[in-house]
Residue, then its C-alpha position, 0 to 999 in steps of 0.5 A: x148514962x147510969x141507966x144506959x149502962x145498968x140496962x146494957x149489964x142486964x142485957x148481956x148477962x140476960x144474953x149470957x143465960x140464953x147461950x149457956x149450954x144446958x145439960x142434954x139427955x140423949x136417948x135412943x128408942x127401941x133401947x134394945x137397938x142402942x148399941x145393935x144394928x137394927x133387923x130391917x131398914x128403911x126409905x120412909x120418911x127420909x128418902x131422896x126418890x123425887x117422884x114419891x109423896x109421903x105420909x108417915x106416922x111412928x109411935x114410940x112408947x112412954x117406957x123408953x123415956x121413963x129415965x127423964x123422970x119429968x117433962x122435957x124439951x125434945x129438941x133434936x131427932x137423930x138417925x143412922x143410916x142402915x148398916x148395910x143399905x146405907x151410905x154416906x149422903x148430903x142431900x135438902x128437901x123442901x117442903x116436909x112438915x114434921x109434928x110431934x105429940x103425946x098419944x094413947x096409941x101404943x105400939x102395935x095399935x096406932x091407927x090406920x087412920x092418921x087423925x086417930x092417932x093425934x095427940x090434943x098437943x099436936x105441935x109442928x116442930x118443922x116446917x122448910x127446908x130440910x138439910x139431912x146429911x151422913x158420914x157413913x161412919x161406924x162398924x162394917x155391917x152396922x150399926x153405924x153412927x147416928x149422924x144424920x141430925x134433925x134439929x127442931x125449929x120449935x122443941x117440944x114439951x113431953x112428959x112420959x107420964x102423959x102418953x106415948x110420943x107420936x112423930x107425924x111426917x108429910x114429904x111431898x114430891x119433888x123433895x129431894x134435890x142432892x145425893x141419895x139419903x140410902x136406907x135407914x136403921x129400923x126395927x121390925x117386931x111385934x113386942x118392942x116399943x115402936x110400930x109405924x102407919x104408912x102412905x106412900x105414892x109415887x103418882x103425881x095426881x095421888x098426893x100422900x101428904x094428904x092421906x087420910x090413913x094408912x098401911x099400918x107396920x111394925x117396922x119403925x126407925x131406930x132414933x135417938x132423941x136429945x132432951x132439954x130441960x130448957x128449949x134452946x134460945x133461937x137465932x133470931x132472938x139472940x140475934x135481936x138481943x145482940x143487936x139491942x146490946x149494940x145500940x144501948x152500948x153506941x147510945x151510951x157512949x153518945x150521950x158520954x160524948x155529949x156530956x164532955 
């Protein structure tokens, strides 16, 4: 019974650990559209256009997280709707498959060809159904809010100091079900920290998610990144310690039972 009980405190202060919040850094990527509206917007990757596939790749330069001064967790991709395209929306989409990973490339210089662009730590960080929402919140005109949340099944471990951070997104078609997401904030210009390489197709027998390349831009989406310095404890496996705190608590009170 001692041991029952030994193990159930191990379990629930283990427990405790896993839930306690952990402190967040949040940054936004082109910085100098922070707290501005950005001077273009768009539809990709994130759009509700049901007939359209995508293939889509942004770089943003290690110089915008130079504050974490070491590797971190990113956990969270966050966007705002367009200050004046935008508007308020609920949507889901299945089917997208998002990849994050540290790359050579720079702003401005991504390849037209995806693989080119690929860090050696490709990681996918989603993969389902993807449930993206927006309050339409803000100042009239922009910028608005950044409201419409990605959270990361998997976080991802970057260190600016290794290379600059590529986000890698394939939308297939039929995605979108729900009301229309709008426009996205975005940047447009060839001396900040953000460019992108583009596939877009709205034929059924062109499926852009498996495009080799692209039509490279400098347009790229205004985001806002939460950091970690330790990645959040899934739901499943909280779960599963719940679950196991359970039985060591009902098998501890058995044995007691037994006993008198």
């Amino acid at each position: 019974m001692r041991h029952l009980n030994q193990a159930a405190l191990l379990l629930i202060l283990l427990l405790a650990t896993l839930t306690t919040d952990v402190n967040a850094t949040v940054l936004v990527a082109p910085s100098s559209d922070a707290s501005t509206e950005g001077n273009t917007n768009s539809y990709s990757p994130f759009n509700a256009f049901s007939n359209e596939s995508v293939r889509y790749q942004q770089v943003f330069n290690a110089t915008e997280f130079s504050s974490l001064g070491s590797a971190e967790y990113i956990t969270q991709l966050i966007f705002r709707p367009d200050g004046v395209l935008g508007n308020a929306f609920s949507g889901k989409a299945s089917g997208y498959k998002i990849y994050l990973s540290t790359t050579s490339a720079s702003a401005d210089n991504l390849s037209s060809t995806f693989s080119n662009n690929i860090g050696s730590d490709n990681t996918l960080v989603f993969n389902g159904i993807l449930l993206l929402s927006s309050s339409f919140t803000g100042p009239a005109g922009g910028p608005k809010d950044f409201d419409i949340v990605l959270n990361l099944q998997t976080p991802f471990l970057y260190n600016p100091s290794a290379g600059n951070l590529l986000l890698d997104v394939s939308k297939p078609e039929n995605a979108f079900s729900g009301q229309s997401t709008g426009s996205l904030d975005a940047s447009s210009a060839t001396d900040d920290s953000t460019s992108s390489v583009i596939y877009e197709s709205f034929n059924s027998l062109d499926n852009a998610t498996t495009a080799t390349s692209g039509a490279k831009t400098s347009t790229g989406l205004i985001t806002e990144f939460t950091f970690s310095s330790v990645p959040e404890p899934s739901a499943v496996v909280l779960s599963l310690f719940s679950v196991g705190g359970c039985f060591l608590f009902r098998g501890s009170r058995f044995r007691r039972n037994k006993i008198s």
